[in-house]
N, CA, C, O and CB atoms as a CASP TS submission, in Angstrom:
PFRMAT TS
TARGET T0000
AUTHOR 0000-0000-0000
METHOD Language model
MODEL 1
PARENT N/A
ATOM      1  N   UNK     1      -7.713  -7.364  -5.264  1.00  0.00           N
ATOM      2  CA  UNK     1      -6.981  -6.479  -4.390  1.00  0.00           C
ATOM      3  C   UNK     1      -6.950  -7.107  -3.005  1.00  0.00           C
ATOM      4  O   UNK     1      -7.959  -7.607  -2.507  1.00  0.00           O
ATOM      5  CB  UNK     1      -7.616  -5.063  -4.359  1.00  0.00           C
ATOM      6  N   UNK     2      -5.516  -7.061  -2.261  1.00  0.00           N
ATOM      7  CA  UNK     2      -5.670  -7.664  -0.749  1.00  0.00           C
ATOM      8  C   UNK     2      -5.102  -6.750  -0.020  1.00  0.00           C
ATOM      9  O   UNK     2      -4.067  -6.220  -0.425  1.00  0.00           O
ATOM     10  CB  UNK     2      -5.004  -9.067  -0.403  1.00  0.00           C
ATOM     11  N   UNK     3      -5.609  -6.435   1.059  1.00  0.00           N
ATOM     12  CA  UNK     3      -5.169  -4.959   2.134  1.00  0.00           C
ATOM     13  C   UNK     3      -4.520  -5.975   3.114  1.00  0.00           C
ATOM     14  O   UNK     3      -5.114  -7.050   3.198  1.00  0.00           O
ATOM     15  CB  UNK     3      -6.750  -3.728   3.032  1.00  0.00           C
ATOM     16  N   UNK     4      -3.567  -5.841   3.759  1.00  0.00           N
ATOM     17  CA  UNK     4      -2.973  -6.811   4.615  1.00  0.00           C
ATOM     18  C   UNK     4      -2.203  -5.422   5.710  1.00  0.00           C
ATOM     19  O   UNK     4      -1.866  -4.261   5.480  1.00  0.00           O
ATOM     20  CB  UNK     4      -1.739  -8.118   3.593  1.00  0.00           C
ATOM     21  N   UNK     5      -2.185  -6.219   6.804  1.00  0.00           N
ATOM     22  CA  UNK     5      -1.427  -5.332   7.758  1.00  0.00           C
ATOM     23  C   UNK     5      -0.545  -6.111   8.320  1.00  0.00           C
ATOM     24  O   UNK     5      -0.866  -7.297   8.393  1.00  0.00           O
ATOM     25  CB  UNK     5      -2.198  -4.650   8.797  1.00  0.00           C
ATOM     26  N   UNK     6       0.535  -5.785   8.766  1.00  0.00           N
ATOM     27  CA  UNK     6       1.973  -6.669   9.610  1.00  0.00           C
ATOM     28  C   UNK     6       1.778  -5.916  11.119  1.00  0.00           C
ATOM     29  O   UNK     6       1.927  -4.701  11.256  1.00  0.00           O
ATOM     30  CB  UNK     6       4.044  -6.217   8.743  1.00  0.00           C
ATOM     31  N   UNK     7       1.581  -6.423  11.733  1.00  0.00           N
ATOM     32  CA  UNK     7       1.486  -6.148  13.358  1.00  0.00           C
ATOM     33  C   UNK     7       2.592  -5.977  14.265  1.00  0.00           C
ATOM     34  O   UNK     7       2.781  -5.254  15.243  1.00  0.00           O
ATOM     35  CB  UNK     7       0.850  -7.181  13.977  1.00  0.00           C
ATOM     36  N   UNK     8       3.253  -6.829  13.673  1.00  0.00           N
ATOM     37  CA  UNK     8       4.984  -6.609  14.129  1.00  0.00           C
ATOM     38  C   UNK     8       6.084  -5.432  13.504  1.00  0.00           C
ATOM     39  O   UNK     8       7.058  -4.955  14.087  1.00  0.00           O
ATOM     40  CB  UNK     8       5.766  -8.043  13.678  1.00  0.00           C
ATOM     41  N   UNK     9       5.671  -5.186  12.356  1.00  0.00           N
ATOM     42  CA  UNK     9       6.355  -4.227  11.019  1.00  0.00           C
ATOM     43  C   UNK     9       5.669  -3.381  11.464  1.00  0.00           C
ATOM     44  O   UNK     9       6.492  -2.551  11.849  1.00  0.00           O
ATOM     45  CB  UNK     9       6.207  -4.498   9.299  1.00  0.00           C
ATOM     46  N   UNK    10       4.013  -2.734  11.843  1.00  0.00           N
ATOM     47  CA  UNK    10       2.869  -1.989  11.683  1.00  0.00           C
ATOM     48  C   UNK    10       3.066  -1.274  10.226  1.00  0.00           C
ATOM     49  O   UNK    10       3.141  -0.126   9.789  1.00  0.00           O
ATOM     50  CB  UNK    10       2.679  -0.962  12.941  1.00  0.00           C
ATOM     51  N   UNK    11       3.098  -2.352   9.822  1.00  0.00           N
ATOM     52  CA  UNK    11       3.348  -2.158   7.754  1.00  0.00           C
ATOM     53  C   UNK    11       1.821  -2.220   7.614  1.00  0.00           C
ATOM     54  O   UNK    11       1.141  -2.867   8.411  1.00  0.00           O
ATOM     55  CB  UNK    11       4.405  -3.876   6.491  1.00  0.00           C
ATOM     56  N   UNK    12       1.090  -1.271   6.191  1.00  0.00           N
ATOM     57  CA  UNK    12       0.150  -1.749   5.617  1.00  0.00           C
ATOM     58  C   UNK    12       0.122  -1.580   4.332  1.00  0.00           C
ATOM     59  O   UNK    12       0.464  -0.588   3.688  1.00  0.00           O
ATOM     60  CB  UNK    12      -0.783  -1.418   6.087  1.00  0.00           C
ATOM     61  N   UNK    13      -0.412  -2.850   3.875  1.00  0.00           N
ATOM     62  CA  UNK    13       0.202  -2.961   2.469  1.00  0.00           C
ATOM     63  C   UNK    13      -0.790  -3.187   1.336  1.00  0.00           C
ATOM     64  O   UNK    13      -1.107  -4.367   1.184  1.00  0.00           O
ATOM     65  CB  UNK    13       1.200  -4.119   2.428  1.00  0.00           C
ATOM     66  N   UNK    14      -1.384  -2.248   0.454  1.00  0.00           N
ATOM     67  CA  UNK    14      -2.608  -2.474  -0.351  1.00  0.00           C
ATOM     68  C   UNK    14      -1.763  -3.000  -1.727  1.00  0.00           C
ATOM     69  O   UNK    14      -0.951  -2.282  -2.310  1.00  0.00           O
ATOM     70  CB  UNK    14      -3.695  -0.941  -0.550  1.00  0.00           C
ATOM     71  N   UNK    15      -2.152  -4.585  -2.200  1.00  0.00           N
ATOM     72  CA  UNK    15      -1.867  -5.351  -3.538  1.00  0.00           C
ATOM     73  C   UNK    15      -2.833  -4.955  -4.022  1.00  0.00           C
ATOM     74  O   UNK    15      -3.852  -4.771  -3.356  1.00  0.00           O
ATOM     75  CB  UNK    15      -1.707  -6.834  -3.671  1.00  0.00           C
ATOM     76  N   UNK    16      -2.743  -4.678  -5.561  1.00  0.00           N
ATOM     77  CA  UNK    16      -3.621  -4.566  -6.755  1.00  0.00           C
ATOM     78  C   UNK    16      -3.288  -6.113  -8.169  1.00  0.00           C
ATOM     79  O   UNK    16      -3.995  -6.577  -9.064  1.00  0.00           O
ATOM     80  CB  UNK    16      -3.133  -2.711  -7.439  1.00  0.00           C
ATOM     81  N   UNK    17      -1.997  -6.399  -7.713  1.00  0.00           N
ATOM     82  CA  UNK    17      -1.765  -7.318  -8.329  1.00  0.00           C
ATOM     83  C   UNK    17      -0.392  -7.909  -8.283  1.00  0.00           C
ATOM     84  O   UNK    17       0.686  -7.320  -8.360  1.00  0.00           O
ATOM     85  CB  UNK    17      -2.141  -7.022  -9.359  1.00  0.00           C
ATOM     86  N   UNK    18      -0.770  -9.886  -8.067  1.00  0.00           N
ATOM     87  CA  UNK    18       0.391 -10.517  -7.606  1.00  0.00           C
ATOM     88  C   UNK    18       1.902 -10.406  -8.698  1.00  0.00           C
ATOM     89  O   UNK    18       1.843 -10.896  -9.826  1.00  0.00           O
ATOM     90  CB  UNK    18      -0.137 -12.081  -7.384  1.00  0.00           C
ATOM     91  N   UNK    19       2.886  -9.882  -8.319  1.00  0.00           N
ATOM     92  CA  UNK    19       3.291 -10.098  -9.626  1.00  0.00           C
ATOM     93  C   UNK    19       5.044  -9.019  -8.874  1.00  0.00           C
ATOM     94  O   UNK    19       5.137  -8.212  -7.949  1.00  0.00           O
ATOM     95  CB  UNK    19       1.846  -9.291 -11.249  1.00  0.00           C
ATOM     96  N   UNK    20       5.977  -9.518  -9.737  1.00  0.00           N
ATOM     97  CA  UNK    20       7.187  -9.077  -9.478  1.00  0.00           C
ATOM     98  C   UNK    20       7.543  -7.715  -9.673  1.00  0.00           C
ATOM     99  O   UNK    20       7.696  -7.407 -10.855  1.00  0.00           O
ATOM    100  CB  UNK    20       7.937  -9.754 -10.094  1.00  0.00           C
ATOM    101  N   UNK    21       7.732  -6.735  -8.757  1.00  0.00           N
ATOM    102  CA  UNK    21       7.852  -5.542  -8.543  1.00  0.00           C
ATOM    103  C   UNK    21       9.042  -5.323  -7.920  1.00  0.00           C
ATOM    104  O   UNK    21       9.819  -6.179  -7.498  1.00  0.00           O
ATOM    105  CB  UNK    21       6.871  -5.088  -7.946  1.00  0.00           C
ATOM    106  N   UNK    22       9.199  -3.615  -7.861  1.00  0.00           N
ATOM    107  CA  UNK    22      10.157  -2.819  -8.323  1.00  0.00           C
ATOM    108  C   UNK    22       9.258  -1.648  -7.134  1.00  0.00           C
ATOM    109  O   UNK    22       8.291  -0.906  -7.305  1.00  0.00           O
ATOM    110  CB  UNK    22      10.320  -2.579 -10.298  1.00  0.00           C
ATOM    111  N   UNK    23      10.177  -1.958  -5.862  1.00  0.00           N
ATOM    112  CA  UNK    23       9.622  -0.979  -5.419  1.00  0.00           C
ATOM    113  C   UNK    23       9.925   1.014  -5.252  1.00  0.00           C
ATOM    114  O   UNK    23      11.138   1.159  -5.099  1.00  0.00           O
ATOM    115  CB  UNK    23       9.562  -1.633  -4.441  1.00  0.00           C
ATOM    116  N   UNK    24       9.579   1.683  -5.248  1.00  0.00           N
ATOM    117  CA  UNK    24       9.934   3.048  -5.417  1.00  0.00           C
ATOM    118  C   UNK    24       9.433   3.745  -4.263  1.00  0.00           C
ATOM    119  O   UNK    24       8.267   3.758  -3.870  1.00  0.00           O
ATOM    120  CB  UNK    24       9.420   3.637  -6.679  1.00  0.00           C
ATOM    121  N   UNK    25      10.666   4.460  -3.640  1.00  0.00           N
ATOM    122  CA  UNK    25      10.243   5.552  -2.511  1.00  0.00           C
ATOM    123  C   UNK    25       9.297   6.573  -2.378  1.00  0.00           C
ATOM    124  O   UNK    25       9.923   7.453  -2.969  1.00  0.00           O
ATOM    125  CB  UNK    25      11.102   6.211  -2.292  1.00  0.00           C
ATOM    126  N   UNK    26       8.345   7.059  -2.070  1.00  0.00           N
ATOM    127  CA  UNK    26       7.710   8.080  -2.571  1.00  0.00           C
ATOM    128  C   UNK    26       8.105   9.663  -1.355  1.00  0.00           C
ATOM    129  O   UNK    26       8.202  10.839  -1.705  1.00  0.00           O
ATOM    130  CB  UNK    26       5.951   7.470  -2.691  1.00  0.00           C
ATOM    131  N   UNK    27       8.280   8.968   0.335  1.00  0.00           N
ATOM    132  CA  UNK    27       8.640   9.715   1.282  1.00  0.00           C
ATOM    133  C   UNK    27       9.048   8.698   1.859  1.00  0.00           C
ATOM    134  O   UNK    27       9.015   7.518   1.510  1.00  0.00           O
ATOM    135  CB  UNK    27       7.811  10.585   1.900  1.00  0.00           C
ATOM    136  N   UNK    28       9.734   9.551   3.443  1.00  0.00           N
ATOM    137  CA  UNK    28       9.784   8.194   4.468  1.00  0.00           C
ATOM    138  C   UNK    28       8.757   7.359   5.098  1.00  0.00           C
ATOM    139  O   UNK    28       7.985   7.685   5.999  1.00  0.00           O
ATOM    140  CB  UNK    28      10.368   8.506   5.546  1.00  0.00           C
ATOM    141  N   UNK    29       8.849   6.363   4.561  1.00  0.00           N
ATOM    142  CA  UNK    29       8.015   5.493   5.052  1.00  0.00           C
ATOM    143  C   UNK    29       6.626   5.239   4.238  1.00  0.00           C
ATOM    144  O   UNK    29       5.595   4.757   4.707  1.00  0.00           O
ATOM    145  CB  UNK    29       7.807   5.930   6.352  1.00  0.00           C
ATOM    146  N   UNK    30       6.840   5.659   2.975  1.00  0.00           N
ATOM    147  CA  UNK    30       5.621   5.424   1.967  1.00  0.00           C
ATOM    148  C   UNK    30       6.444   5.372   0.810  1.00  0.00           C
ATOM    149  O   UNK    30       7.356   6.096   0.413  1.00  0.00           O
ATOM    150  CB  UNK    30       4.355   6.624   1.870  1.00  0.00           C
ATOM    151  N   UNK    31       5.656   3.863   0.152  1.00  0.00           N
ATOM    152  CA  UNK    31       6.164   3.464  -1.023  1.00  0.00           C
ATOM    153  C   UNK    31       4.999   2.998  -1.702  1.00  0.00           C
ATOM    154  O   UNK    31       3.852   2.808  -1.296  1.00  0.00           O
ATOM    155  CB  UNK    31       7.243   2.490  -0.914  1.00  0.00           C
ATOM    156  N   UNK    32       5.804   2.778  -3.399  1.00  0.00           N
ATOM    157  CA  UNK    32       4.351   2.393  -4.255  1.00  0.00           C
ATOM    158  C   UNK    32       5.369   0.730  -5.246  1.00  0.00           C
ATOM    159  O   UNK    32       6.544   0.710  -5.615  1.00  0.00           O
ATOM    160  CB  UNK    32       3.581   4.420  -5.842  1.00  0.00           C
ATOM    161  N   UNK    33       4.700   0.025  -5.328  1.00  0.00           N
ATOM    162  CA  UNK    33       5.105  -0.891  -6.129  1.00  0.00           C
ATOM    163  C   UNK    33       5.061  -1.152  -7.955  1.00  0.00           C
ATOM    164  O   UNK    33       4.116  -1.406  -8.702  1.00  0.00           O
ATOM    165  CB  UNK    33       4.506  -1.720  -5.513  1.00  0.00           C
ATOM    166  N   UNK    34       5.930  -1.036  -8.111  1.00  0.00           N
ATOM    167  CA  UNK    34       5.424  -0.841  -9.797  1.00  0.00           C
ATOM    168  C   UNK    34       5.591  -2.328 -10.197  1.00  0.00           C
ATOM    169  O   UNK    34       6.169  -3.116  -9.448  1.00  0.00           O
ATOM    170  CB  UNK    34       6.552   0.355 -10.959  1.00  0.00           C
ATOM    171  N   UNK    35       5.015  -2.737 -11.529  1.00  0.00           N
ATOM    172  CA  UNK    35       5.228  -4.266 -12.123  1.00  0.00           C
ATOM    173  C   UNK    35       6.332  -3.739 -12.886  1.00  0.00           C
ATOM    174  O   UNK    35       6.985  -2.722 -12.654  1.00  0.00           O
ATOM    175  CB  UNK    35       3.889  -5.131 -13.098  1.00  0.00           C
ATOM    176  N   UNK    36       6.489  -4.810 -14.102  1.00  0.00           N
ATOM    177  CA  UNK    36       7.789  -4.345 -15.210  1.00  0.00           C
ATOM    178  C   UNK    36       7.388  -3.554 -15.894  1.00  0.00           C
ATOM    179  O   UNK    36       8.256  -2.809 -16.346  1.00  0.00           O
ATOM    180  CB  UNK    36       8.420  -5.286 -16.176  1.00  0.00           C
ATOM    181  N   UNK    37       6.477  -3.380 -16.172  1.00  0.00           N
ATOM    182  CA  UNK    37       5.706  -2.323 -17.261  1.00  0.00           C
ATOM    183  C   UNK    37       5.372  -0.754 -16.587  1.00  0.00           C
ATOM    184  O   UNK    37       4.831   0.173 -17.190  1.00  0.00           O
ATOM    185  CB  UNK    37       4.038  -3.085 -17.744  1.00  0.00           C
ATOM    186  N   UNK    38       5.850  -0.747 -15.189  1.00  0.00           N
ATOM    187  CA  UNK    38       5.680   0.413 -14.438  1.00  0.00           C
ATOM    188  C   UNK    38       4.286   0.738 -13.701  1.00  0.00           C
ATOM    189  O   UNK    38       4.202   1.526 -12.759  1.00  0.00           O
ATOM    190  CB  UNK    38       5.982   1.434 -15.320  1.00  0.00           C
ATOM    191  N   UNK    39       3.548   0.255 -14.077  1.00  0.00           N
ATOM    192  CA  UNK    39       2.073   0.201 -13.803  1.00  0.00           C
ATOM    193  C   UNK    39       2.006  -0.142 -12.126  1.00  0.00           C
ATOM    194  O   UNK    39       2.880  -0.850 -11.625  1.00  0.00           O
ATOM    195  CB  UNK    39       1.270  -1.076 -14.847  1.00  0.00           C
ATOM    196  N   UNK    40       1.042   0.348 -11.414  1.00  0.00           N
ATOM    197  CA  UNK    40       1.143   0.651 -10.517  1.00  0.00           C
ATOM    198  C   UNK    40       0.104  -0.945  -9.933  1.00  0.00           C
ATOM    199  O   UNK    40      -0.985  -1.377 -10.310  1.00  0.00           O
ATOM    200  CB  UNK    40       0.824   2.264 -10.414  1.00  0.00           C
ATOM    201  N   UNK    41       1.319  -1.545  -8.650  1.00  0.00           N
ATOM    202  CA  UNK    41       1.027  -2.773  -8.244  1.00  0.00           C
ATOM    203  C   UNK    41       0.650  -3.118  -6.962  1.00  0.00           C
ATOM    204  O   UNK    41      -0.042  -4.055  -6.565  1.00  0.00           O
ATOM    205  CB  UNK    41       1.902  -3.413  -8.495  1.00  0.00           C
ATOM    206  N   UNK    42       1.144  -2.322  -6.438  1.00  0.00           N
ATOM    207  CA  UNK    42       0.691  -1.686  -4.667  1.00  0.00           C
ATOM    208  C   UNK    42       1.012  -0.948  -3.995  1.00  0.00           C
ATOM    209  O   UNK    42       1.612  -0.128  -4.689  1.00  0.00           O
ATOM    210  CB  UNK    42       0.773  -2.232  -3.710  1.00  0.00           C
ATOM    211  N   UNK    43       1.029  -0.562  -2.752  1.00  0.00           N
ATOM    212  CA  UNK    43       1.461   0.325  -1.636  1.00  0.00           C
ATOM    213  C   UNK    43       1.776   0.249  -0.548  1.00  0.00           C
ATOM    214  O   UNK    43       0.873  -0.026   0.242  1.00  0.00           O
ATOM    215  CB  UNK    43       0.925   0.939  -1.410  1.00  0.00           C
ATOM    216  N   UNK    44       2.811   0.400  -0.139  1.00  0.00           N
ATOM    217  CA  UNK    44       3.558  -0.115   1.600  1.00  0.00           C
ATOM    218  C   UNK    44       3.565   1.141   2.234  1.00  0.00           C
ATOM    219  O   UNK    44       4.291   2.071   1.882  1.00  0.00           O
ATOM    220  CB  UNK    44       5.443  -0.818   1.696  1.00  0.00           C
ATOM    221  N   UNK    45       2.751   1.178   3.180  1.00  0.00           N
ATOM    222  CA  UNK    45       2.982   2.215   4.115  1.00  0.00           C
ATOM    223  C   UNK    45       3.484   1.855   5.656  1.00  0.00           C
ATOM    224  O   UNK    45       2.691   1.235   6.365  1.00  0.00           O
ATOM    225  CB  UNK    45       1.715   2.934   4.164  1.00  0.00           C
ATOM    226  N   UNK    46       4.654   2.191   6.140  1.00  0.00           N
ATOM    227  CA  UNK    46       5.478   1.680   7.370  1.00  0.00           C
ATOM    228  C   UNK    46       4.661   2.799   8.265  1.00  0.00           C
ATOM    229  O   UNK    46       4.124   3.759   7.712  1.00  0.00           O
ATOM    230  CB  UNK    46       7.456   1.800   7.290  1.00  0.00           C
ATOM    231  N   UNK    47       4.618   2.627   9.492  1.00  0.00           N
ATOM    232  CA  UNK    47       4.119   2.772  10.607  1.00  0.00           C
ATOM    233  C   UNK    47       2.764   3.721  10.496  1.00  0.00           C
ATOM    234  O   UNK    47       2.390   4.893  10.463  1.00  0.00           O
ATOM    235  CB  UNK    47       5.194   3.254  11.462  1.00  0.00           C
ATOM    236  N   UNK    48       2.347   2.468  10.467  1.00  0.00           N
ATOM    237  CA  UNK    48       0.630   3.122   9.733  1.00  0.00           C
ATOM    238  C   UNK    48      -0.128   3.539  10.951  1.00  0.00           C
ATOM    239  O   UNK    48      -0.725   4.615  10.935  1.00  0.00           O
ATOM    240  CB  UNK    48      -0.578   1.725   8.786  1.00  0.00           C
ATOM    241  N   UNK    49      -0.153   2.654  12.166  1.00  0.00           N
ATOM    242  CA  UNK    49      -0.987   3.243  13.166  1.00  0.00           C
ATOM    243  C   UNK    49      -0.634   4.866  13.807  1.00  0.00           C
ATOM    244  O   UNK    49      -1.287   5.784  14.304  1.00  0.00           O
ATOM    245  CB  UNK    49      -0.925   2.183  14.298  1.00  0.00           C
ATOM    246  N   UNK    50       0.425   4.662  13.553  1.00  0.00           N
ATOM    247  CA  UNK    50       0.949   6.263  14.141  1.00  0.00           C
ATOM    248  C   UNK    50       0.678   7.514  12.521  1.00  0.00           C
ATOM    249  O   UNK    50       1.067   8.680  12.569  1.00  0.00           O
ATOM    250  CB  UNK    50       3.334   6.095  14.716  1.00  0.00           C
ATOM    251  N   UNK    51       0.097   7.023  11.488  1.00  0.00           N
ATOM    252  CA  UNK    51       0.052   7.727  10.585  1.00  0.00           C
ATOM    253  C   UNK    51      -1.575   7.806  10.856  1.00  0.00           C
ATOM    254  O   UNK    51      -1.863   8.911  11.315  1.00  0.00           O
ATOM    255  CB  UNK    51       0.753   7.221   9.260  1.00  0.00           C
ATOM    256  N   UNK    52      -2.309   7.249  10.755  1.00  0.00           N
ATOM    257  CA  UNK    52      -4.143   6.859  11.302  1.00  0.00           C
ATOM    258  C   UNK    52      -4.036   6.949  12.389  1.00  0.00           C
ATOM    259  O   UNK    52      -5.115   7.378  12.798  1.00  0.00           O
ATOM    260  CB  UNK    52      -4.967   5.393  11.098  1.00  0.00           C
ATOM    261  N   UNK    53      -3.504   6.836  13.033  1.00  0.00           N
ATOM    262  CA  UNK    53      -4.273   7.101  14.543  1.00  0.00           C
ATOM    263  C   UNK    53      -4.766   5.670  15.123  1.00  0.00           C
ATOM    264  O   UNK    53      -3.965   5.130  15.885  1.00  0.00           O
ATOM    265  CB  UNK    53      -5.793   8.199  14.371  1.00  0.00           C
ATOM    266  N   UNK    54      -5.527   5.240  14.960  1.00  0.00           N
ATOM    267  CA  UNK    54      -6.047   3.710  15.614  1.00  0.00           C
ATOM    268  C   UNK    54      -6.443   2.851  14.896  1.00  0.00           C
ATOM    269  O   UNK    54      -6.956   3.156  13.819  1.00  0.00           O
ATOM    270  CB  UNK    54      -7.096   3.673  16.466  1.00  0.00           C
ATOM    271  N   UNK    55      -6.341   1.800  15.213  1.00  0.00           N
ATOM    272  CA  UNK    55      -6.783   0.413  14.072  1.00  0.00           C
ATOM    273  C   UNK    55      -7.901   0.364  13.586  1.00  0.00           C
ATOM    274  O   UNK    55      -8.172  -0.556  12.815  1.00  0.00           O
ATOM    275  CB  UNK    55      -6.788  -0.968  14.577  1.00  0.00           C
ATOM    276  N   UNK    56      -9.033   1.533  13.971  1.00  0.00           N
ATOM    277  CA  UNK    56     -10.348   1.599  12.938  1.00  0.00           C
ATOM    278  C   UNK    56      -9.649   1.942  11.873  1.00  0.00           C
ATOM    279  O   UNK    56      -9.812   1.140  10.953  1.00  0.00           O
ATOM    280  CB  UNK    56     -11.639   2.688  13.216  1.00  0.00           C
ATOM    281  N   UNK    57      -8.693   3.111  11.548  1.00  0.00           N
ATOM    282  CA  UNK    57      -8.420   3.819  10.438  1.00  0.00           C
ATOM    283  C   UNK    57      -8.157   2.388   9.502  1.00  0.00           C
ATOM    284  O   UNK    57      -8.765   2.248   8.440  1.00  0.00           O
ATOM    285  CB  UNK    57      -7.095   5.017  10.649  1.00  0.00           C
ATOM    286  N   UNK    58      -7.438   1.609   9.875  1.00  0.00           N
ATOM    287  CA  UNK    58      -7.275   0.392   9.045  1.00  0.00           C
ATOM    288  C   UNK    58      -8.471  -0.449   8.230  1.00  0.00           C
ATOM    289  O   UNK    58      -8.404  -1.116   7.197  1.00  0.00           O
ATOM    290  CB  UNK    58      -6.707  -0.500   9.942  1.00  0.00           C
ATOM    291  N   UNK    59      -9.378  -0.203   8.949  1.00  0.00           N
ATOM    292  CA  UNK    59     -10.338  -1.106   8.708  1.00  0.00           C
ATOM    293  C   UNK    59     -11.084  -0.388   7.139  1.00  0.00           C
ATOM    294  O   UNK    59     -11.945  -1.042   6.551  1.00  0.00           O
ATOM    295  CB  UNK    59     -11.407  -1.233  10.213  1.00  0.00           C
ATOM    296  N   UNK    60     -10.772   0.550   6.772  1.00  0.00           N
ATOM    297  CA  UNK    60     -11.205   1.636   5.535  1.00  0.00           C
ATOM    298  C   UNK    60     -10.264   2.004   4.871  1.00  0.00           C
ATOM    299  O   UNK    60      -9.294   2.479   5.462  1.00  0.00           O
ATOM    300  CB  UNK    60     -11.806   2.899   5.879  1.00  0.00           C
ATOM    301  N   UNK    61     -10.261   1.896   3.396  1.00  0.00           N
ATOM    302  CA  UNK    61      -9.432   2.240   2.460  1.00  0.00           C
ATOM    303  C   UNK    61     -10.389   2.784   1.688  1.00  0.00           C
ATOM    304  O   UNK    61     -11.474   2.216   1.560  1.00  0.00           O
ATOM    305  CB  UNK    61      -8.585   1.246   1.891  1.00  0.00           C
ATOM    306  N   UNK    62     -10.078   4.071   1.017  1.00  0.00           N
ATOM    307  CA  UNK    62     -10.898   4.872   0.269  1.00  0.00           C
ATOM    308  C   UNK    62     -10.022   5.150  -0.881  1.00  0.00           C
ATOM    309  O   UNK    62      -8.962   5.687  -0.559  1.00  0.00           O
ATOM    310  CB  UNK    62     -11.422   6.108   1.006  1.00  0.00           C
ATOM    311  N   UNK    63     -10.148   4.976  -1.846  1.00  0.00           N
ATOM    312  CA  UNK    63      -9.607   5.443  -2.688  1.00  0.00           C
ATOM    313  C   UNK    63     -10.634   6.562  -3.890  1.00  0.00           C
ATOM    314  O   UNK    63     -11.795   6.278  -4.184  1.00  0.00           O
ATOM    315  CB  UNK    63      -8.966   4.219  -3.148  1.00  0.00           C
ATOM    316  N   UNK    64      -9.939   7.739  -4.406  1.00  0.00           N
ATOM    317  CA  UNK    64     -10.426   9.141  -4.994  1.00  0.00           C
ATOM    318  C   UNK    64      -8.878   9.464  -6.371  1.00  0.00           C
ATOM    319  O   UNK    64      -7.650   9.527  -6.326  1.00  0.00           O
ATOM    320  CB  UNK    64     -10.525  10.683  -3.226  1.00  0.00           C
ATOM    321  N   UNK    65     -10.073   9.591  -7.527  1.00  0.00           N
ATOM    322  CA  UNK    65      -9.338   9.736  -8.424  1.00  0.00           C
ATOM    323  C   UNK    65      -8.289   8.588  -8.694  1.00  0.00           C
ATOM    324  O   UNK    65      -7.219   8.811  -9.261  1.00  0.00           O
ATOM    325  CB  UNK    65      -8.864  10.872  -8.207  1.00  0.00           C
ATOM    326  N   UNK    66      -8.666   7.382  -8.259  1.00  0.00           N
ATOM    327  CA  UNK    66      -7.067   6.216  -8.501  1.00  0.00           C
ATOM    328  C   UNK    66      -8.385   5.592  -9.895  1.00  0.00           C
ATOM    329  O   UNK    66      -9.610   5.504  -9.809  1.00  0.00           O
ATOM    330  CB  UNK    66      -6.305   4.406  -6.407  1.00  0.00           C
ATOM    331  N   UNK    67      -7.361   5.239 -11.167  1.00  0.00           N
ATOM    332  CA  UNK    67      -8.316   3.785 -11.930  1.00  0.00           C
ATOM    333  C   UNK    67      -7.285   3.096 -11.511  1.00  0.00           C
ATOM    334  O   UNK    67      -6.095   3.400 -11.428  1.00  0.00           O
ATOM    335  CB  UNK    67      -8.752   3.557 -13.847  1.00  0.00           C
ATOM    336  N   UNK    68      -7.961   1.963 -11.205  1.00  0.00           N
ATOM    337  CA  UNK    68      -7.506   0.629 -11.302  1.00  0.00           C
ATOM    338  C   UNK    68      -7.712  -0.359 -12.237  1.00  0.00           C
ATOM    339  O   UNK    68      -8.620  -1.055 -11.781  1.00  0.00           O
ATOM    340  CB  UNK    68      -7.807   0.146 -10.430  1.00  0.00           C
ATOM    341  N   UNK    69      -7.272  -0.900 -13.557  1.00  0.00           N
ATOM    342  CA  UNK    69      -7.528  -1.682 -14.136  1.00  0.00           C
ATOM    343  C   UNK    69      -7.063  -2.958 -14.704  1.00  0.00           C
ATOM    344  O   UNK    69      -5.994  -3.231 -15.248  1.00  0.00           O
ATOM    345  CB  UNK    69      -7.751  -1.194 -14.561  1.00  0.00           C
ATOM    346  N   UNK    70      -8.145  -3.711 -14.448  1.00  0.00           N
ATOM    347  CA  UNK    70      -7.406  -5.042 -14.471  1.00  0.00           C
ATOM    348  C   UNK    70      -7.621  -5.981 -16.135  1.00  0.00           C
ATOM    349  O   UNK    70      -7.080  -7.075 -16.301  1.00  0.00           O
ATOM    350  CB  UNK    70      -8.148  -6.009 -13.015  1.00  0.00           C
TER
END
């Protein structure tokens, strides 16, 4: 898994796995990445600091109730 942030975009973007996706809207400004098989591949969230509040919020990803399996 790689958590990456764009500083210029203030995109943040959690990969679960490298691989050609199909991305899907979920609201404005939150999306989820599916592979071909639909399976869930990552997550783009656009203007994340104004969604968290300050760049600690970045520094923590919690995830509840997600499996991830590889």
């Amino acid at each position: 898994m790689k958590i990456l942030y764009d500083k210029q975009a203030d995109a943040l973007s959690i990969i679960f796995t490298e691989t050609t996706v199909t991305t899907k809207e979920l609201g404005e400004g939150i999306a989820v990445e599916l592979d071909s098989e639909g399976r869930l591949a990552g997550i783009e969230i656009l203007n994340a600091l104004k969604r968290f509040g300050d760049r600690d919020a970045l520094r923590q990803v919690v995830f509840e109730g997600i499996g991830v399996a590889s």
